[in-house]
N, CA, C and O atoms as a DFTB+ gen file, in Angstrom:
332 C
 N C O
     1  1     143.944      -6.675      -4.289
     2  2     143.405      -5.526      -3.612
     3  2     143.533      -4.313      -4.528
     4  3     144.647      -3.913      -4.864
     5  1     142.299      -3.662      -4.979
     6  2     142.443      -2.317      -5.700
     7  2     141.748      -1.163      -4.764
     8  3     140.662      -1.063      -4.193
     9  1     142.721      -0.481      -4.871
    10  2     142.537       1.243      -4.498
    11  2     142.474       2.167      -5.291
    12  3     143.411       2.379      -6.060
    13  1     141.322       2.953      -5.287
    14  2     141.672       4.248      -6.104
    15  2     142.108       5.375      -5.937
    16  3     141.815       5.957      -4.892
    17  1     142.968       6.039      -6.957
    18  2     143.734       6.700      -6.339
    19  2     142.712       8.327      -6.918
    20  3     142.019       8.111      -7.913
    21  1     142.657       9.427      -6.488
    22  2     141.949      10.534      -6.208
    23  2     143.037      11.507      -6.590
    24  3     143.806      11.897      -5.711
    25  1     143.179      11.988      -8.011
    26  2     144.313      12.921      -8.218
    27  2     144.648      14.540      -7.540
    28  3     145.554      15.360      -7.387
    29  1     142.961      14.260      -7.238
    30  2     143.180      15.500      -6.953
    31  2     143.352      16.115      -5.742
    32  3     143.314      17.299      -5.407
    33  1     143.618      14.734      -4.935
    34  2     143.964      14.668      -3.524
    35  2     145.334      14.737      -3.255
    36  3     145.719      14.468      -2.117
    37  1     146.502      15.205      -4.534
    38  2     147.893      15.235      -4.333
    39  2     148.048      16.880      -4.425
    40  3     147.370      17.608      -5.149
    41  1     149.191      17.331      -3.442
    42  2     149.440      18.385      -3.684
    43  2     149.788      19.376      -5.191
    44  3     149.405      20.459      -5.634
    45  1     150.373      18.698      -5.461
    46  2     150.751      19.185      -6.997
    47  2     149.224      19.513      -8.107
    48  3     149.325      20.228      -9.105
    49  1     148.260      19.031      -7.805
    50  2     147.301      18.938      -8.678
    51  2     146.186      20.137      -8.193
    52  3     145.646      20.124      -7.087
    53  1     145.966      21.097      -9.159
    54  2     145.372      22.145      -8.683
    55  2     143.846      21.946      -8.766
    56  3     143.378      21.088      -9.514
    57  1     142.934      22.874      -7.867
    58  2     141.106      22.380      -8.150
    59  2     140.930      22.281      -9.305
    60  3     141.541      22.756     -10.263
    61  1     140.081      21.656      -9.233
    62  2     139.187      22.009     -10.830
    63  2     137.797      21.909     -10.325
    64  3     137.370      21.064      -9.539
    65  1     137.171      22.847     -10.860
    66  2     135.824      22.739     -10.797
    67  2     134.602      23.105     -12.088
    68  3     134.736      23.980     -12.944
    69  1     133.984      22.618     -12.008
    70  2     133.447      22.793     -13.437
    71  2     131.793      24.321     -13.070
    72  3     131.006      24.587     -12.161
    73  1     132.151      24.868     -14.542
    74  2     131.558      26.112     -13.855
    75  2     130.109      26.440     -14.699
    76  3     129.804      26.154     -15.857
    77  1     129.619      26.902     -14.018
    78  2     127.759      26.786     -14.528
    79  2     127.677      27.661     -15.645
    80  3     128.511      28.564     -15.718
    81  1     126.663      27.523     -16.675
    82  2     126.617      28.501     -17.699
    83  2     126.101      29.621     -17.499
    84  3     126.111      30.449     -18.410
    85  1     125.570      29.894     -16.352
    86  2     126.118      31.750     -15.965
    87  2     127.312      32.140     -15.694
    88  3     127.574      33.290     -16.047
    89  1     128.384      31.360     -15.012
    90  2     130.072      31.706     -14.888
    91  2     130.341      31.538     -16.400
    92  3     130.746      32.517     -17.027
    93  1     130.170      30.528     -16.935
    94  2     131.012      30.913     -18.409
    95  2     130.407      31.561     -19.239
    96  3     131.110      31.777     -20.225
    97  1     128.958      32.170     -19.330
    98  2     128.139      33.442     -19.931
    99  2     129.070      34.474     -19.753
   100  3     129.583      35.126     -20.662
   101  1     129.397      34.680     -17.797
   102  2     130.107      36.141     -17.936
   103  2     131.489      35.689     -17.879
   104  3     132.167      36.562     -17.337
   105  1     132.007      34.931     -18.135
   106  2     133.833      34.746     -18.479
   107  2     133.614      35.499     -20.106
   108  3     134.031      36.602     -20.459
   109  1     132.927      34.627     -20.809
   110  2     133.066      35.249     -22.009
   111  2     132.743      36.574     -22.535
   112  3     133.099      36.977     -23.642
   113  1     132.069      37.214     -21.707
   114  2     131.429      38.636     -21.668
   115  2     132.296      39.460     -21.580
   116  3     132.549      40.362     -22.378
   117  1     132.964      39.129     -20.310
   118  2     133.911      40.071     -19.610
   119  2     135.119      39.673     -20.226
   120  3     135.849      40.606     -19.893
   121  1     135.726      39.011     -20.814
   122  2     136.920      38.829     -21.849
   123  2     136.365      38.912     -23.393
   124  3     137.114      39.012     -24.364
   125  1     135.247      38.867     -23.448
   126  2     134.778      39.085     -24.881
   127  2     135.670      38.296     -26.024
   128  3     136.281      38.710     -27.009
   129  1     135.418      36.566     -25.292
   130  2     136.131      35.793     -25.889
   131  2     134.822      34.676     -26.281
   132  3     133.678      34.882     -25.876
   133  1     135.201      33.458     -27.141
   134  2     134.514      32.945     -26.835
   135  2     134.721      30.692     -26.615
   136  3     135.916      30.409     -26.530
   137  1     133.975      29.672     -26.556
   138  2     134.586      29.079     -25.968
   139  2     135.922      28.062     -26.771
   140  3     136.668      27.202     -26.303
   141  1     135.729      28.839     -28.636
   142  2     136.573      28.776     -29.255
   143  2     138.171      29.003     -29.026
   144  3     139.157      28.288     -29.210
   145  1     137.933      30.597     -28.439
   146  2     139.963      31.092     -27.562
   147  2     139.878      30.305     -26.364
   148  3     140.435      30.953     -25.477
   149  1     139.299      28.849     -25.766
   150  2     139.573      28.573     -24.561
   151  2     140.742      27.597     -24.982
   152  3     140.626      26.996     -26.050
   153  1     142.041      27.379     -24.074
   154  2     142.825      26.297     -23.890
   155  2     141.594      24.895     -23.734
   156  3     140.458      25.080     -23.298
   157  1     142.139      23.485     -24.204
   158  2     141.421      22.362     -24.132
   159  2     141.850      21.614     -23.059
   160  3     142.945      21.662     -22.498
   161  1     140.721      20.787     -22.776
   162  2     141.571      19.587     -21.930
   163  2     140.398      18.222     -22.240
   164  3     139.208      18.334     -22.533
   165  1     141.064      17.175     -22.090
   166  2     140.536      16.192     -22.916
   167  2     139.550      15.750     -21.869
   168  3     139.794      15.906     -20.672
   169  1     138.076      15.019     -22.448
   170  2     137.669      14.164     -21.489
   171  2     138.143      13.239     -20.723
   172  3     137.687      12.819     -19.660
   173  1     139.234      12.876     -21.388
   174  2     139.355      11.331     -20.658
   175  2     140.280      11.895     -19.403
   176  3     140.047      11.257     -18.376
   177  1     141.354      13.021     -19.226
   178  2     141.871      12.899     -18.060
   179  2     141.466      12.680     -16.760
   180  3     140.341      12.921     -16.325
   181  1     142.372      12.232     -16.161
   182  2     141.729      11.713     -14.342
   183  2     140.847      13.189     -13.907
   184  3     139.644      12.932     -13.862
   185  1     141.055      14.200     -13.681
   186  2     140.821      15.029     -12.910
   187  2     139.124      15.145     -13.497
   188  3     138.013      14.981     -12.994
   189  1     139.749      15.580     -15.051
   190  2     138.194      16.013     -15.643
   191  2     137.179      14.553     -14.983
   192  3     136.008      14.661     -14.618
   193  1     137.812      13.542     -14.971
   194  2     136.881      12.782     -14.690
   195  2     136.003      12.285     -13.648
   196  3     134.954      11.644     -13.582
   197  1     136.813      12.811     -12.882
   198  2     136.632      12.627     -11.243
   199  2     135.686      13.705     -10.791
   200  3     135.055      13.514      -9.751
   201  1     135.516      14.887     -11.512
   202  2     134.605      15.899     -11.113
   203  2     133.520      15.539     -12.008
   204  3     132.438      15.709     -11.446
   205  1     133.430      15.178     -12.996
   206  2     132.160      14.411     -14.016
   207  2     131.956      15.399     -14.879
   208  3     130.811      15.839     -14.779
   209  1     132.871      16.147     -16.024
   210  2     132.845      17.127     -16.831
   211  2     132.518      16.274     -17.422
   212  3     132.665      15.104     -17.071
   213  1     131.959      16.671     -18.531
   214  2     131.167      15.982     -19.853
   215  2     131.830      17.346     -20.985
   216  3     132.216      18.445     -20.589
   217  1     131.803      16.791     -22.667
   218  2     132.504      17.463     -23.540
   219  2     131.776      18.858     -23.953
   220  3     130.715      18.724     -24.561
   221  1     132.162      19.994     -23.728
   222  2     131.651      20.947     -23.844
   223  2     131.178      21.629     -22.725
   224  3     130.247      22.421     -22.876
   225  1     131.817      21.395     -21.303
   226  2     131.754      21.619     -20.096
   227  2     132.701      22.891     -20.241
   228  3     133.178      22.998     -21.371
   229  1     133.086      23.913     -19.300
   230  2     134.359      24.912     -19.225
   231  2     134.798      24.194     -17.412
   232  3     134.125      24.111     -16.384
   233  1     136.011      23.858     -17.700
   234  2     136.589      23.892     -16.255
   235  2     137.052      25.042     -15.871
   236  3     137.625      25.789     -16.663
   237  1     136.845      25.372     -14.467
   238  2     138.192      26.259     -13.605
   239  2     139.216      25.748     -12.963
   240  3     138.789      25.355     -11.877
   241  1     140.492      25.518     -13.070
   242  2     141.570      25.508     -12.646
   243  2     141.693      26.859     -11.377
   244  3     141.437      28.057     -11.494
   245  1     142.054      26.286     -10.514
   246  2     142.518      27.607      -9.417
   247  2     144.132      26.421      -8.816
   248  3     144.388      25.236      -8.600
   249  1     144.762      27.709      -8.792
   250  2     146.443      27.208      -8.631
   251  2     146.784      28.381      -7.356
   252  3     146.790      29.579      -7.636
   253  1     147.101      27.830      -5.752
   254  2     147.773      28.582      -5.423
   255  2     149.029      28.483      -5.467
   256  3     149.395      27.318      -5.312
   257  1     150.198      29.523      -5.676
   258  2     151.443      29.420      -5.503
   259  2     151.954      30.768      -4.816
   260  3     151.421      31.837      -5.111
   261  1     152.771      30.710      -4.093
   262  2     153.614      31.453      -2.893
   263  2     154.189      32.945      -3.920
   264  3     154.320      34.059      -3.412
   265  1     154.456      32.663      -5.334
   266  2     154.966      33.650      -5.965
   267  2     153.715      34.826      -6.793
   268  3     153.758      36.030      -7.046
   269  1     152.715      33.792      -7.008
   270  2     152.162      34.522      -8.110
   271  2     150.402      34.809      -7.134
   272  3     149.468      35.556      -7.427
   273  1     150.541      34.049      -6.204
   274  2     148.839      34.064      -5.169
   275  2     148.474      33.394      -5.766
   276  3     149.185      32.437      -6.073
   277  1     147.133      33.513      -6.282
   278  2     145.521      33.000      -6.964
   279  2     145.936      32.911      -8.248
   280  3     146.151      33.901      -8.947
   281  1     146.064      31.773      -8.613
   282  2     145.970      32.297     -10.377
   283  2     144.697      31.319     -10.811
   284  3     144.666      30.176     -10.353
   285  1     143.817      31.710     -11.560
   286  2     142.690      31.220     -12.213
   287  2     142.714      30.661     -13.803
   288  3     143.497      31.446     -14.337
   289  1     142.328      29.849     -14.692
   290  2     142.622      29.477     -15.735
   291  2     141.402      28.345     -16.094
   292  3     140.871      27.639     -15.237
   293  1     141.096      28.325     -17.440
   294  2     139.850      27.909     -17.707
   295  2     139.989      27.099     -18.578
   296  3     140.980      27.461     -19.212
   297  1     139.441      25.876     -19.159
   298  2     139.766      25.501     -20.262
   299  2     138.210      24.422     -20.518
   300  3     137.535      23.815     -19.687
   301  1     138.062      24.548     -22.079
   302  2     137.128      23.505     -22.331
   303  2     137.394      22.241     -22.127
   304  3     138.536      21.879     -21.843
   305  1     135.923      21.018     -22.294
   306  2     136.591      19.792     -22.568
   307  2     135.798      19.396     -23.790
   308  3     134.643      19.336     -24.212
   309  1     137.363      19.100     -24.208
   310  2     137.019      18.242     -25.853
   311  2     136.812      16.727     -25.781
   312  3     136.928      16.145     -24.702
   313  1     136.545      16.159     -26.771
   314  2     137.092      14.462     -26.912
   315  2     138.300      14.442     -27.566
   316  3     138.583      15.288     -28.414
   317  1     139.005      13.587     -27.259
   318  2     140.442      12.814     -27.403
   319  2     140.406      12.653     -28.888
   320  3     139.809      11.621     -29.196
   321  1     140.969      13.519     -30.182
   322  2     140.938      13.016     -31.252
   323  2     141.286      11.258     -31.643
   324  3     142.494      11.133     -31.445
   325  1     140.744      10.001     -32.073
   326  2     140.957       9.377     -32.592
   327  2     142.529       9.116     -33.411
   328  3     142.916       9.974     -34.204
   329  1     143.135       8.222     -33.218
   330  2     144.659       8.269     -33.700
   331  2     144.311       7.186     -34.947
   332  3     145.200       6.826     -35.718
């Protein structure tokens, strides 16, 4: 019997949603960054995968916590360097 398990159905695991190239047009506008200063996150993880990011996607991370509220955080997706 196999089940799949849905990571992002555990508390600990914050949204992710992947964001259209008008949200990451004006992320980079309005930080006047570009998707070079983004933190990475690999294709292959569960989450990225489960929402269907493809490499060169920008995720949003949204985290609530009791201390800090809303915190928002963005990151590209790369491929998994080769070992």
């Amino acid at each position: 019997m196999s089940t799949k398990l849905n990571v992002l159905e555990h508390v600990m695991v914050p949204d992710h949603k992947i964001m259209s190239e008008e949200e990451v047009s004006t992320l980079f506008s309005t930080y006047k960054i570009t998707s070079e200063h983004l933190p990475k996150i690999y294709h292959d993880e569960p989450a990225v995968k489960i929402i269907g990011a493809k490499v060169g996607d920008v995720v949003r991370t949204i985290r609530i916590s009791h201390t800090a509220g809303r915190a928002e955080s963005y990151r590209l997706v790369v491929k998994r360097p080769k070992k």
